[in-house]
N, CA, C and O atoms as a Maestro MAE file, in Angstrom:
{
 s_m_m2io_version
 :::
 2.0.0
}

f_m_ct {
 s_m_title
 :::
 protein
 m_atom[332] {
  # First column is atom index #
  i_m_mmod_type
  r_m_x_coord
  r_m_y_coord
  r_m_z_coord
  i_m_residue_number
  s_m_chain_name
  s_m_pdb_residue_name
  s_m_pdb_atom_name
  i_m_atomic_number
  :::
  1 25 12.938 -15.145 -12.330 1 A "UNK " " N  " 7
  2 3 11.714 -14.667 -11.718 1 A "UNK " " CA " 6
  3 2 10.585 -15.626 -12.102 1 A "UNK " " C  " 6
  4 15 10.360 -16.010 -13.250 1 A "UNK " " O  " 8
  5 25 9.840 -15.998 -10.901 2 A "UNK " " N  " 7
  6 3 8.739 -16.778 -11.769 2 A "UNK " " CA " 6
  7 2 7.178 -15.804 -12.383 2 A "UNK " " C  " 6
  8 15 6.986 -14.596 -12.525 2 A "UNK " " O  " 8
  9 25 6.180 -17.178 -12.653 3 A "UNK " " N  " 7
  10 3 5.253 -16.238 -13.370 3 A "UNK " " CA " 6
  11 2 4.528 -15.706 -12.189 3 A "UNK " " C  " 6
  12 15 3.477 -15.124 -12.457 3 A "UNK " " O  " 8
  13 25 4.787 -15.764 -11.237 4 A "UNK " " N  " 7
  14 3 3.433 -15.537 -9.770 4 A "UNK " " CA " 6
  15 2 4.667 -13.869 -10.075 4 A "UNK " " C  " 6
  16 15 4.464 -13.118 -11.029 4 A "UNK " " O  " 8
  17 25 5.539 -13.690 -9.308 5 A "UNK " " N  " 7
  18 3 6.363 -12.292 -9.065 5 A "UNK " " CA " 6
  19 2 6.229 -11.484 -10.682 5 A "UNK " " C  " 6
  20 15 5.869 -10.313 -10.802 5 A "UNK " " O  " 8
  21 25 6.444 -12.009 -11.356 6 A "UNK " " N  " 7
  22 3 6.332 -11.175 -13.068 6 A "UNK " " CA " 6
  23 2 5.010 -10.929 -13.305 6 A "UNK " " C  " 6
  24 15 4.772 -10.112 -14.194 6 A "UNK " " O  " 8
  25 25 3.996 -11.482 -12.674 7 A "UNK " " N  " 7
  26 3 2.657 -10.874 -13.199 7 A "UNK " " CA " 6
  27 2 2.663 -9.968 -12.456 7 A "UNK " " C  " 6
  28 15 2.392 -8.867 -12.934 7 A "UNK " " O  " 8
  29 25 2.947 -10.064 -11.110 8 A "UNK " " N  " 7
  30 3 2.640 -8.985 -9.849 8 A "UNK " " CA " 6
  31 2 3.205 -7.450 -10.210 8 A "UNK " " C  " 6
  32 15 2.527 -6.462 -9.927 8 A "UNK " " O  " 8
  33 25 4.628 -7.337 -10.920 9 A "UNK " " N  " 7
  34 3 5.648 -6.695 -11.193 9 A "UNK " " CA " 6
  35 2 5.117 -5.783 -12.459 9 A "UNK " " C  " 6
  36 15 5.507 -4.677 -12.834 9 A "UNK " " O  " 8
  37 25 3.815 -6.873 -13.122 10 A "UNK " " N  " 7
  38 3 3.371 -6.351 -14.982 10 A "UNK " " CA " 6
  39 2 2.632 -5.618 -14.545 10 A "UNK " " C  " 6
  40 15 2.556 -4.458 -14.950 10 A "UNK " " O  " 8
  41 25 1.789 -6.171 -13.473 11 A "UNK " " N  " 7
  42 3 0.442 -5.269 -13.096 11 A "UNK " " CA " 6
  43 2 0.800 -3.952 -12.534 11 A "UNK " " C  " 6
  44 15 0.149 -2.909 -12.592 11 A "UNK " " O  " 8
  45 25 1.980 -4.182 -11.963 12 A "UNK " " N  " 7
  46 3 1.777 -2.648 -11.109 12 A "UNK " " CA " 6
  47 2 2.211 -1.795 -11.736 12 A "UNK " " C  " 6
  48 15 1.691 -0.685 -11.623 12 A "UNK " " O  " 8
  49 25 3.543 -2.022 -12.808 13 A "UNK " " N  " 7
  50 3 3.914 -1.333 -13.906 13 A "UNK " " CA " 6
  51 2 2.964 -0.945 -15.277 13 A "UNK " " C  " 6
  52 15 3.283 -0.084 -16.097 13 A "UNK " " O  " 8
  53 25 1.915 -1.651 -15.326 14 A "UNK " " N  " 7
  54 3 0.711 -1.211 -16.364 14 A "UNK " " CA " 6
  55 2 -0.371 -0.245 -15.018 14 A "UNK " " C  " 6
  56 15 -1.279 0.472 -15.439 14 A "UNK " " O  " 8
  57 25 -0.261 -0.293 -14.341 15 A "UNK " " N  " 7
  58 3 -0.982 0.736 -13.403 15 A "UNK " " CA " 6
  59 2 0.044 2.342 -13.371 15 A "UNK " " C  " 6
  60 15 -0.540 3.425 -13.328 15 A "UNK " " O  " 8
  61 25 1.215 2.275 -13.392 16 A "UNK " " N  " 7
  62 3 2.078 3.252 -13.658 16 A "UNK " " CA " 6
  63 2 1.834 4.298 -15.311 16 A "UNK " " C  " 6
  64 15 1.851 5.483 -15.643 16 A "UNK " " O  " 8
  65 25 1.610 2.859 -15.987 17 A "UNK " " N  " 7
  66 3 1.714 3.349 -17.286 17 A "UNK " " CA " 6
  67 2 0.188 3.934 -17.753 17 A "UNK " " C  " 6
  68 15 -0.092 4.755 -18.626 17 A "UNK " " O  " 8
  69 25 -0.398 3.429 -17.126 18 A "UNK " " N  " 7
  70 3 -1.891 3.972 -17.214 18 A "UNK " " CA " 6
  71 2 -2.250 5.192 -15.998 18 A "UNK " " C  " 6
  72 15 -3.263 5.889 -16.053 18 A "UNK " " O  " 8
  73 25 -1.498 5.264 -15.209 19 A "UNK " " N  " 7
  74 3 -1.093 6.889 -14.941 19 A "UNK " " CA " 6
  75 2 -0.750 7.784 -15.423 19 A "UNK " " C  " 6
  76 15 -1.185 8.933 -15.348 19 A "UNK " " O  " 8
  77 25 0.173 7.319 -16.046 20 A "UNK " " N  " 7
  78 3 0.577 8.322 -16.945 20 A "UNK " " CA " 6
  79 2 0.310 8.950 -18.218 20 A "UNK " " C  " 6
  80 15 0.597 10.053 -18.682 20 A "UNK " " O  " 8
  81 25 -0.371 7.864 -18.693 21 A "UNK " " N  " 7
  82 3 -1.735 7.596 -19.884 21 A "UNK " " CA " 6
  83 2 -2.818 9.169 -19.451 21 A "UNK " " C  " 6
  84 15 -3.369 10.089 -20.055 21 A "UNK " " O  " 8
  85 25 -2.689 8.829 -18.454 22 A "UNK " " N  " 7
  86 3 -3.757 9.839 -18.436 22 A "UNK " " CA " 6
  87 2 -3.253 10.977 -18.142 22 A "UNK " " C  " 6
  88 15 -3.985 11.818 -18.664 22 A "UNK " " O  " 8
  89 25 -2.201 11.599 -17.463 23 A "UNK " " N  " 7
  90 3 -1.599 12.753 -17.318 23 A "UNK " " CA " 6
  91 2 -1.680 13.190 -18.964 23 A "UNK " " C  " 6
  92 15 -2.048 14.332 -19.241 23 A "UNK " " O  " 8
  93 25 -1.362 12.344 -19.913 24 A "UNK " " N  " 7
  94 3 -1.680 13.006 -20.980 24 A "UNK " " CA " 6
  95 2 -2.707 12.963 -22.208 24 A "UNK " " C  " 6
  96 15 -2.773 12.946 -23.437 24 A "UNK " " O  " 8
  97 25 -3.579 12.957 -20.851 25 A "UNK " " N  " 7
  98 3 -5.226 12.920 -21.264 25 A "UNK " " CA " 6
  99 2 -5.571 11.588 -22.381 25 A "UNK " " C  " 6
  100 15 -6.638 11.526 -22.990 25 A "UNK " " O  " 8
  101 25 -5.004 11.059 -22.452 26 A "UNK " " N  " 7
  102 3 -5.464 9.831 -23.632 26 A "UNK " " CA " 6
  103 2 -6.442 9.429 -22.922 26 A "UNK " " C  " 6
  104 15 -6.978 8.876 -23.882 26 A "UNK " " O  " 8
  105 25 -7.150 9.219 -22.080 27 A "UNK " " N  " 7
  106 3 -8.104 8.892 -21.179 27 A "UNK " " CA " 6
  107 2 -9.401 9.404 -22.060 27 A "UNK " " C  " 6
  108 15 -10.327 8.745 -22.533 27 A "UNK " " O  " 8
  109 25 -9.072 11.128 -22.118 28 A "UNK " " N  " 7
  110 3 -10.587 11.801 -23.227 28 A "UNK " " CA " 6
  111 2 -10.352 11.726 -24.479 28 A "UNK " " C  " 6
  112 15 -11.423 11.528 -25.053 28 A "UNK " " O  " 8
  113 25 -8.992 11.816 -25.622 29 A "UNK " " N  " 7
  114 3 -9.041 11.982 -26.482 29 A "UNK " " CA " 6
  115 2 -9.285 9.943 -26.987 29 A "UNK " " C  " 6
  116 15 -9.769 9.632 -28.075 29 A "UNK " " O  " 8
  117 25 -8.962 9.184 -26.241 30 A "UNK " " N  " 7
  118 3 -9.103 8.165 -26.863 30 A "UNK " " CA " 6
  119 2 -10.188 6.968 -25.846 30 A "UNK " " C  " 6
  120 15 -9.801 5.872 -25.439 30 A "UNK " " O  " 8
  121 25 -11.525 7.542 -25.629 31 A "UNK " " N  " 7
  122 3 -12.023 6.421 -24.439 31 A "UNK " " CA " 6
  123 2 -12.633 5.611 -24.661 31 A "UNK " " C  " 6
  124 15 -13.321 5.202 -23.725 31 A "UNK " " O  " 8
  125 25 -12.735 5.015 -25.782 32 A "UNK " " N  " 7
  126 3 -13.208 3.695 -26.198 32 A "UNK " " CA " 6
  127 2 -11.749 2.649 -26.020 32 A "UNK " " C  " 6
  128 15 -11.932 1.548 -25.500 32 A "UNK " " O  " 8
  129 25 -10.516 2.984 -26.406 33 A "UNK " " N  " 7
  130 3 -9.231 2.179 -26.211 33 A "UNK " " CA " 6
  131 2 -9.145 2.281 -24.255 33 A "UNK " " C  " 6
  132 15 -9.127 1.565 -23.254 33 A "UNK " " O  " 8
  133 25 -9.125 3.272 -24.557 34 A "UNK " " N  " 7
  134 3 -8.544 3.500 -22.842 34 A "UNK " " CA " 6
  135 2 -9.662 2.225 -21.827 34 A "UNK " " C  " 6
  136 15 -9.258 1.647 -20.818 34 A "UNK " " O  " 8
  137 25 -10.878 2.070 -22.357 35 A "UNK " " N  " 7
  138 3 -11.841 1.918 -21.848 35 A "UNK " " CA " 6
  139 2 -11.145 0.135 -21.806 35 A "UNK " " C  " 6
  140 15 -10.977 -0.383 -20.702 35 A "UNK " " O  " 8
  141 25 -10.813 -0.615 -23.034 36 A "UNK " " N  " 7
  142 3 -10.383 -1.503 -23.051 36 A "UNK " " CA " 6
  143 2 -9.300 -1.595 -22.171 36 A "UNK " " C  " 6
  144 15 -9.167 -2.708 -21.662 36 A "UNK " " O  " 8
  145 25 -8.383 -0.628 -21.807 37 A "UNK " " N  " 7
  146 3 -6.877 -0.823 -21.626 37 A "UNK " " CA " 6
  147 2 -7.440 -1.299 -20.313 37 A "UNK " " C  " 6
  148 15 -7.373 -2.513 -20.124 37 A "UNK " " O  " 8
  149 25 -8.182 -0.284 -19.033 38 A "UNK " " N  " 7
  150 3 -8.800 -0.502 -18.024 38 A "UNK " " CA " 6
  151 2 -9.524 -1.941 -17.902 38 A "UNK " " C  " 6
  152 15 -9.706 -2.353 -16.756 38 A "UNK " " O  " 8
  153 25 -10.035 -2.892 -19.184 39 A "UNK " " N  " 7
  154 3 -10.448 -4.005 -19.212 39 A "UNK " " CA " 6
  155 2 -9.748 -5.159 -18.943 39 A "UNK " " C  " 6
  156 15 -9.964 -6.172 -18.277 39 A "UNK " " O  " 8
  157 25 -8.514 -4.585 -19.896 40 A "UNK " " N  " 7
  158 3 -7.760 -5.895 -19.856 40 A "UNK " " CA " 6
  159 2 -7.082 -5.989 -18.193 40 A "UNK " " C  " 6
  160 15 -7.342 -6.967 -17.493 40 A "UNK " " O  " 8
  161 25 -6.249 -4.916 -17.715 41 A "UNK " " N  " 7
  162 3 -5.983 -4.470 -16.536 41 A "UNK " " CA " 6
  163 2 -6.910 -4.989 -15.401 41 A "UNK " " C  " 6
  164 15 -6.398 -5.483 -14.396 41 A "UNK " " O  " 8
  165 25 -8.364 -4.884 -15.543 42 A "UNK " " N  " 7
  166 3 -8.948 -5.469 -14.482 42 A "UNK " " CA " 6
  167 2 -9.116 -6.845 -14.468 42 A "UNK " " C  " 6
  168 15 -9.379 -7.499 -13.459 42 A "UNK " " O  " 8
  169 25 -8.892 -7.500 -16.134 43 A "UNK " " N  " 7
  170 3 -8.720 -9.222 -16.314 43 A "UNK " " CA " 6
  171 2 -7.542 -9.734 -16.014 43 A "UNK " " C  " 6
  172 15 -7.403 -10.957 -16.038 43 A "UNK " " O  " 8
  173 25 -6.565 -8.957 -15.702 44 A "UNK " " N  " 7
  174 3 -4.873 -9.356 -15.254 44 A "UNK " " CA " 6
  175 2 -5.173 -9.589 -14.214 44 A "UNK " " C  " 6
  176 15 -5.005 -10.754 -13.852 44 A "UNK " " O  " 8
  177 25 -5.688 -8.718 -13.352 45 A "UNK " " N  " 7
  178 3 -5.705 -8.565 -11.787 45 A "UNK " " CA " 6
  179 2 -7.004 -9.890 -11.376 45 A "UNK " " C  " 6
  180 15 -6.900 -10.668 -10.428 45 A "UNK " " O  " 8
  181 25 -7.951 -9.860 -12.183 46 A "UNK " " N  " 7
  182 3 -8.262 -11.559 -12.087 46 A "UNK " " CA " 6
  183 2 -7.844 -12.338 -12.126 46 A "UNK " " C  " 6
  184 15 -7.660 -12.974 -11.088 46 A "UNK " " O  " 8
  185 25 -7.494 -12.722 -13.127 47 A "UNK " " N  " 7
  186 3 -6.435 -14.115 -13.576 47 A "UNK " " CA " 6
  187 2 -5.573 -14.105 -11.995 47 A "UNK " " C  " 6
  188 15 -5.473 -15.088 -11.261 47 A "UNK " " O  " 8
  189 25 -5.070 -12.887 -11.750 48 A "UNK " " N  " 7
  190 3 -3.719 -13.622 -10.781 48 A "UNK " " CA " 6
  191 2 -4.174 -13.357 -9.845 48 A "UNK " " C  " 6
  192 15 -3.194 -13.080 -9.153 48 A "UNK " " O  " 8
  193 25 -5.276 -13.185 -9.078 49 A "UNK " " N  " 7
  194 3 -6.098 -13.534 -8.106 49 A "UNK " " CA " 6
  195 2 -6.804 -15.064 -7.713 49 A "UNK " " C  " 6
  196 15 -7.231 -15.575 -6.678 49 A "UNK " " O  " 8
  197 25 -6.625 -15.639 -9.672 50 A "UNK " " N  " 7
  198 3 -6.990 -17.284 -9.227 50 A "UNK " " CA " 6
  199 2 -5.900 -18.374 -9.822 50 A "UNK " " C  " 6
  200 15 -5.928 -19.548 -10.191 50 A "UNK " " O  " 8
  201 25 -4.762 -17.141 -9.682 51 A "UNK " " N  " 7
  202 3 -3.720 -17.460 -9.641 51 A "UNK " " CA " 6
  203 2 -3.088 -18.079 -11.323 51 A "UNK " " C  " 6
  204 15 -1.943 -18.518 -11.430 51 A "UNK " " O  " 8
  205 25 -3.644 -18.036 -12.003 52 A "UNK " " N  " 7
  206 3 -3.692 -18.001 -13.472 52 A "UNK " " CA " 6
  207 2 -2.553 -16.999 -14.077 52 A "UNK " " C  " 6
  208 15 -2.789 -16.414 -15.134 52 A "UNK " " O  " 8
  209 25 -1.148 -16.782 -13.299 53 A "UNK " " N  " 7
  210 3 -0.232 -16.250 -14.071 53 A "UNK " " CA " 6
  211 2 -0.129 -15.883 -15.376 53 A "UNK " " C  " 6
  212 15 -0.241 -14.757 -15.861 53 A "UNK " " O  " 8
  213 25 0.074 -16.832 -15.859 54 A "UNK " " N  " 7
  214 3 0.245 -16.808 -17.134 54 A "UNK " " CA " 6
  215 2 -0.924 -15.826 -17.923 54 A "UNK " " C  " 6
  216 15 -0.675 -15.177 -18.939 54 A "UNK " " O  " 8
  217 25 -2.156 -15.859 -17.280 55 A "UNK " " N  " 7
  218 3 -3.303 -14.978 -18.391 55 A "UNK " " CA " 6
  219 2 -2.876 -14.492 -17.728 55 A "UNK " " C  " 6
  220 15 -1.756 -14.770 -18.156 55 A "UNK " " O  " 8
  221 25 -2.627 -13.761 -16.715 56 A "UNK " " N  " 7
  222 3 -2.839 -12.459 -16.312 56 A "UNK " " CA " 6
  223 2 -1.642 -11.660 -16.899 56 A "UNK " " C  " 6
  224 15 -1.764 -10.440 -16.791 56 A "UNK " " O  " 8
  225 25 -0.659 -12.050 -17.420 57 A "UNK " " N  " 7
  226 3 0.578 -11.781 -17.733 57 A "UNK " " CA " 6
  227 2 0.148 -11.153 -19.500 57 A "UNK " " C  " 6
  228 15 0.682 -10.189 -20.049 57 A "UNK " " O  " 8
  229 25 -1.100 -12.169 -20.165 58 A "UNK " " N  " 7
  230 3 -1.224 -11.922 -21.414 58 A "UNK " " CA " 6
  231 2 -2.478 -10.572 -21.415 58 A "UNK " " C  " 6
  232 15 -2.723 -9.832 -22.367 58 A "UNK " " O  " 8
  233 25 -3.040 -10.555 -20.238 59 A "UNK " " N  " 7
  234 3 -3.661 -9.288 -20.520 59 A "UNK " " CA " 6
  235 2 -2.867 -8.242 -20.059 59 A "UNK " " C  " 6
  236 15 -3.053 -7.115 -20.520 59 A "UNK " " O  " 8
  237 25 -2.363 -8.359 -19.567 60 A "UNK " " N  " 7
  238 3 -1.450 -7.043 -18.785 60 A "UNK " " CA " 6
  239 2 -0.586 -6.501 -19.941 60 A "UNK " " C  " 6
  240 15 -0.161 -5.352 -20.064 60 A "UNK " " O  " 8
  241 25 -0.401 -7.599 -20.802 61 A "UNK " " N  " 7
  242 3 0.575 -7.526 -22.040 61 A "UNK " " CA " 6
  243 2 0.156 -6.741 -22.793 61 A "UNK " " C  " 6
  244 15 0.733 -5.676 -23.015 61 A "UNK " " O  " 8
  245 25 -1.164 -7.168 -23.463 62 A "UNK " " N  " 7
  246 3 -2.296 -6.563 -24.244 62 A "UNK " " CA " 6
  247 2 -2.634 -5.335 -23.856 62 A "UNK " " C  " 6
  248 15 -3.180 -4.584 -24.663 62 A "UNK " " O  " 8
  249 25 -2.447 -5.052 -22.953 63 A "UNK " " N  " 7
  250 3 -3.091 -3.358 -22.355 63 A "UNK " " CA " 6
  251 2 -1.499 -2.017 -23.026 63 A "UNK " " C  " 6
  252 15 -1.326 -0.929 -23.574 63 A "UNK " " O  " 8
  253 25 -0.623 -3.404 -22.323 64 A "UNK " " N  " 7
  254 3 0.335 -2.520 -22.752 64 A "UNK " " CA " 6
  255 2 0.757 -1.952 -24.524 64 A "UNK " " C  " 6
  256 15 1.326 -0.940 -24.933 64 A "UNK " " O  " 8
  257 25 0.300 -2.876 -25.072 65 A "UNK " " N  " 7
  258 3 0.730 -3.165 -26.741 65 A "UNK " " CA " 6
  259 2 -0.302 -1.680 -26.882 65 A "UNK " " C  " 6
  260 15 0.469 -0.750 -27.120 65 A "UNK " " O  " 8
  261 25 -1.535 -1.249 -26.823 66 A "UNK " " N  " 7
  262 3 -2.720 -0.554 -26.655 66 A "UNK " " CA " 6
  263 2 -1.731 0.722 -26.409 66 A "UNK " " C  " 6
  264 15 -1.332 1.584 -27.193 66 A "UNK " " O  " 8
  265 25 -1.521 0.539 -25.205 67 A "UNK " " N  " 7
  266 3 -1.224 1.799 -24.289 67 A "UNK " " CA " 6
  267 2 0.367 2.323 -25.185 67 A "UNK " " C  " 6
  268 15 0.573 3.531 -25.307 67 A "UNK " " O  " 8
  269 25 1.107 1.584 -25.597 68 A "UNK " " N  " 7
  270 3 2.622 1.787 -26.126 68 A "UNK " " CA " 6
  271 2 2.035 2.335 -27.991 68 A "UNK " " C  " 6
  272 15 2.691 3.075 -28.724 68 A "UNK " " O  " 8
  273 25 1.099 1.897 -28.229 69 A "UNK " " N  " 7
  274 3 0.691 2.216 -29.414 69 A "UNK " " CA " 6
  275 2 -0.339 3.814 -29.467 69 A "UNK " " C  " 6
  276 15 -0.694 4.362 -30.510 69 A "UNK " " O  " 8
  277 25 -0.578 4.189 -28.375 70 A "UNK " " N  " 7
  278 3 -1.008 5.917 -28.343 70 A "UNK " " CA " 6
  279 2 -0.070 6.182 -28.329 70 A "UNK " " C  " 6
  280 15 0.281 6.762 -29.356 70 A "UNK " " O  " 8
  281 25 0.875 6.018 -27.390 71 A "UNK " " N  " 7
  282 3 1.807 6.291 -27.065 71 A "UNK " " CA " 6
  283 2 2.630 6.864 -28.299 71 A "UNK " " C  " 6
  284 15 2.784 8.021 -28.690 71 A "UNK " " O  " 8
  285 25 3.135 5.566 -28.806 72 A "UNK " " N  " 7
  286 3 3.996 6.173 -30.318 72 A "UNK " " CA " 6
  287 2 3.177 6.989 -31.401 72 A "UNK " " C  " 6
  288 15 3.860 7.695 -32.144 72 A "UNK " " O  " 8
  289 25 1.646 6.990 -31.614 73 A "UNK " " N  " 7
  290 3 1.131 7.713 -32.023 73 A "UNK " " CA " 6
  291 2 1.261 8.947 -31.794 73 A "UNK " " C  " 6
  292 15 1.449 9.683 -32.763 73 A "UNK " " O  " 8
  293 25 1.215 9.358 -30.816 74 A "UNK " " N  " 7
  294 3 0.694 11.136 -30.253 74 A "UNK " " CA " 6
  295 2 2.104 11.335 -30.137 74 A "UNK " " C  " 6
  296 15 2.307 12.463 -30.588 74 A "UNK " " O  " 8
  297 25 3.547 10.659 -29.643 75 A "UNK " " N  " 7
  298 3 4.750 11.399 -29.387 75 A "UNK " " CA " 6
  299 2 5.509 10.529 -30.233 75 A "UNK " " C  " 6
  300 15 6.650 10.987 -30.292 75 A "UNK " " O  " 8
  301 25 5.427 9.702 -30.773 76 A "UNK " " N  " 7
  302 3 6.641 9.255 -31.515 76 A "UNK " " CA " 6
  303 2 7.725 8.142 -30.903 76 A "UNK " " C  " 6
  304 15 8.571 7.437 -31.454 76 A "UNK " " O  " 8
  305 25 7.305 8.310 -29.484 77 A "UNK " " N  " 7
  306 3 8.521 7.330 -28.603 77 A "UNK " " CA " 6
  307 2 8.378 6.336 -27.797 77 A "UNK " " C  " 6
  308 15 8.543 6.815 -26.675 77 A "UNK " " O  " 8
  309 25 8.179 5.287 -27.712 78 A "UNK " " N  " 7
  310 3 7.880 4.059 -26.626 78 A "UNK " " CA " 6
  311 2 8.162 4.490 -24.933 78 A "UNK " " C  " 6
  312 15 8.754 5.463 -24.467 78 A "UNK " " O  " 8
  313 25 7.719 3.742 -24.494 79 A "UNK " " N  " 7
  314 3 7.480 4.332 -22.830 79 A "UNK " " CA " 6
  315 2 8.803 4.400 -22.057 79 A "UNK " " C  " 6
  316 15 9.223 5.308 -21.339 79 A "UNK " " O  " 8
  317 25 9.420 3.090 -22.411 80 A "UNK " " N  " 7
  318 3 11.038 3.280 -21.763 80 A "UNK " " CA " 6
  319 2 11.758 4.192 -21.789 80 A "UNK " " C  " 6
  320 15 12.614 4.418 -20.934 80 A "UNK " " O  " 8
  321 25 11.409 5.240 -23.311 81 A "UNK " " N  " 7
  322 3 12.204 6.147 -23.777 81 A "UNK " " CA " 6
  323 2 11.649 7.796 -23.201 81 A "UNK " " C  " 6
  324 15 11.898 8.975 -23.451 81 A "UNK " " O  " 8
  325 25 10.780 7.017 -22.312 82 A "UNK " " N  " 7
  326 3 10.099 8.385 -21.509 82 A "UNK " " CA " 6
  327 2 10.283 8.343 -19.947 82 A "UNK " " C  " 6
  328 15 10.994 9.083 -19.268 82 A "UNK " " O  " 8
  329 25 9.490 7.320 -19.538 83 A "UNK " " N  " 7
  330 3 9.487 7.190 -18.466 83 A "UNK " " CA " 6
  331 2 10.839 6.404 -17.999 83 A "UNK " " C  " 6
  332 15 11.029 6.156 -16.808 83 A "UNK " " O  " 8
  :::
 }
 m_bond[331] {
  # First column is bond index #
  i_m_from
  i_m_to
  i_m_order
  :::
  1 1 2 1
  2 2 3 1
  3 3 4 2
  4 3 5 1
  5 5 6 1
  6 6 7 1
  7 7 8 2
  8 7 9 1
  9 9 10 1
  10 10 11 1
  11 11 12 2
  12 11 13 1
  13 13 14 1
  14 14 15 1
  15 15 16 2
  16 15 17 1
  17 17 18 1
  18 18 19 1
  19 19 20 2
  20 19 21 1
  21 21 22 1
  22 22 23 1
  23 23 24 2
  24 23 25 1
  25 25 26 1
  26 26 27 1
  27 27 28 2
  28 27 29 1
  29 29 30 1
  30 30 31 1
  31 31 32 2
  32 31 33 1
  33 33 34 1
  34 34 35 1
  35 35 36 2
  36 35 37 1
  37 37 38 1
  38 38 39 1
  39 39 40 2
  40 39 41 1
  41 41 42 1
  42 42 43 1
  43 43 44 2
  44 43 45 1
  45 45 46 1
  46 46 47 1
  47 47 48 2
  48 47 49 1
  49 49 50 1
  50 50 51 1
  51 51 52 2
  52 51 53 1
  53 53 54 1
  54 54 55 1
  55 55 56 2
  56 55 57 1
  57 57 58 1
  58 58 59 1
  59 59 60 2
  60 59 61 1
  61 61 62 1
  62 62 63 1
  63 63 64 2
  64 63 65 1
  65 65 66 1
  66 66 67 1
  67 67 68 2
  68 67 69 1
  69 69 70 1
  70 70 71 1
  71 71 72 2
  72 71 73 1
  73 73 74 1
  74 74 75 1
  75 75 76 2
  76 75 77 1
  77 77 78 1
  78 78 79 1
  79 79 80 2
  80 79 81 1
  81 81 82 1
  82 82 83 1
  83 83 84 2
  84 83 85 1
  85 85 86 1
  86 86 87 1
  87 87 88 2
  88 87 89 1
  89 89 90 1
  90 90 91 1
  91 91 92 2
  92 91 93 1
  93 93 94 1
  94 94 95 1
  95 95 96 2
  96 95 97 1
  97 97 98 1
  98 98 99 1
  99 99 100 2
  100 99 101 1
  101 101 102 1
  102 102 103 1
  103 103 104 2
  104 103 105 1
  105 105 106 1
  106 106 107 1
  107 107 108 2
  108 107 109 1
  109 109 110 1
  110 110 111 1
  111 111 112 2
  112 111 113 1
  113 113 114 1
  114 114 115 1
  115 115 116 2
  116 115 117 1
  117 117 118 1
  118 118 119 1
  119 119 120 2
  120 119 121 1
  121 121 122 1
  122 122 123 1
  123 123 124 2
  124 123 125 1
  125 125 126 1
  126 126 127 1
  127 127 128 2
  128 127 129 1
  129 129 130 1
  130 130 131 1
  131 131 132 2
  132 131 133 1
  133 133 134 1
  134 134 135 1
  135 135 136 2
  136 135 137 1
  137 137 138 1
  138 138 139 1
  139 139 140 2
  140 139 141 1
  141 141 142 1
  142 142 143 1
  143 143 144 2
  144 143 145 1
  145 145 146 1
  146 146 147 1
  147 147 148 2
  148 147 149 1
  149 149 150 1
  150 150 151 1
  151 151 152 2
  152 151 153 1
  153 153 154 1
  154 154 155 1
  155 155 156 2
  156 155 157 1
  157 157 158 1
  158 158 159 1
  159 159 160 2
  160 159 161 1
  161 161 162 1
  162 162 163 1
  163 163 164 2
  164 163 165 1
  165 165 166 1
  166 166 167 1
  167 167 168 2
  168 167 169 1
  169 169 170 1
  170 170 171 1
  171 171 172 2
  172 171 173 1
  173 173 174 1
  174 174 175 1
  175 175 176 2
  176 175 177 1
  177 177 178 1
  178 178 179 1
  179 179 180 2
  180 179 181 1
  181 181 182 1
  182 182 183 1
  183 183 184 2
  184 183 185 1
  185 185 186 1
  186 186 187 1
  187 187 188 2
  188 187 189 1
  189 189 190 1
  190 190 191 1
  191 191 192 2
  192 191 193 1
  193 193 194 1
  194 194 195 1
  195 195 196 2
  196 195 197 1
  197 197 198 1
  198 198 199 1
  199 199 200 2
  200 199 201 1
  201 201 202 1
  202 202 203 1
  203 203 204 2
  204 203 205 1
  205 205 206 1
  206 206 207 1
  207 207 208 2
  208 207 209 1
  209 209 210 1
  210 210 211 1
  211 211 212 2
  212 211 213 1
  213 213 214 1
  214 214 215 1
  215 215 216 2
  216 215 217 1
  217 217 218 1
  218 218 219 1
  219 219 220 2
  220 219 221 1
  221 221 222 1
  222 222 223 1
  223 223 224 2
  224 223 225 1
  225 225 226 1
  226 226 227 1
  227 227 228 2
  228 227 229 1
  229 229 230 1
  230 230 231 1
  231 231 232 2
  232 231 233 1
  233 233 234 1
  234 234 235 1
  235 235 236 2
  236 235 237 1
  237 237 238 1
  238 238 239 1
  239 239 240 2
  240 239 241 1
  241 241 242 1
  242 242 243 1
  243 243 244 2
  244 243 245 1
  245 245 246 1
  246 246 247 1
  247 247 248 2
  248 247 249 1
  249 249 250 1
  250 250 251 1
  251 251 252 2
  252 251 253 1
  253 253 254 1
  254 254 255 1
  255 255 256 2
  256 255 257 1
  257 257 258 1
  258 258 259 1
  259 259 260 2
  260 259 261 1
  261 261 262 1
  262 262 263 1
  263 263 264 2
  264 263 265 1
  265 265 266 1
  266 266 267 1
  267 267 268 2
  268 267 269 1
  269 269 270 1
  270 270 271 1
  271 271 272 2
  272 271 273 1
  273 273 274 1
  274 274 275 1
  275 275 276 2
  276 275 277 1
  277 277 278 1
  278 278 279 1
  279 279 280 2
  280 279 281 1
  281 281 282 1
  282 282 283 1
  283 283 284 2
  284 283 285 1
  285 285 286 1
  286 286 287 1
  287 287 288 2
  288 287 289 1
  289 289 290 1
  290 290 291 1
  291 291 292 2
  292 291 293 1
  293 293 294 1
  294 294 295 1
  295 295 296 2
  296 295 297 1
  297 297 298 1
  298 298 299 1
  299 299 300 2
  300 299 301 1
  301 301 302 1
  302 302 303 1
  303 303 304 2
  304 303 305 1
  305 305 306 1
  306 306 307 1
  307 307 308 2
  308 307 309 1
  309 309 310 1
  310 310 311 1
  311 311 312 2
  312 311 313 1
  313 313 314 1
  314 314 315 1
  315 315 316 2
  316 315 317 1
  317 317 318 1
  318 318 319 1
  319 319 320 2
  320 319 321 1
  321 321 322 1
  322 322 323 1
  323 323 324 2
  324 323 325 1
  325 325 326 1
  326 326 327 1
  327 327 328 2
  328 327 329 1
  329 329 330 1
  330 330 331 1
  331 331 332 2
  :::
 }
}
């Protein structure tokens, strides 16, 4: 896969995961992180708009490390092991 299809593939899967982020409200109990997660997410979707794969791949990354780390906080289990 190259980096143009794997960023496309990160982004839409950190848009999933930040759905679901919020189904279990981490959105209110945590909105200073969340607030970032939405940051980095909107700097992915830059980057690979000027076609900058590769960053967009490292923020999309970063949102996720964020988002996988409430995650194991509040339930104990990484996202694969959920979703």
């Amino acid at each position: 896969m190259d980096f143009e299809k794997r960023a496309k593939k990160d982004i839409e899967k950190l848009e999933n995961f930040i759905e679901y982020s919020r189904s279990l409200n981490f959105h209110k109990k945590y909105p200073k992180l969340f607030e970032h997660i939405l940051n980095y997410k909107k700097d992915s979707e830059h980057y690979y708009f000027k076609k900058d794969y590769f960053s967009s791949l490292g923020c999309a990354n970063y949102a996720y490390g964020i988002l996988e780390g409430l995650l194991f906080n509040e339930k104990g289990k990484y996202f694969h092991e959920i979703i």
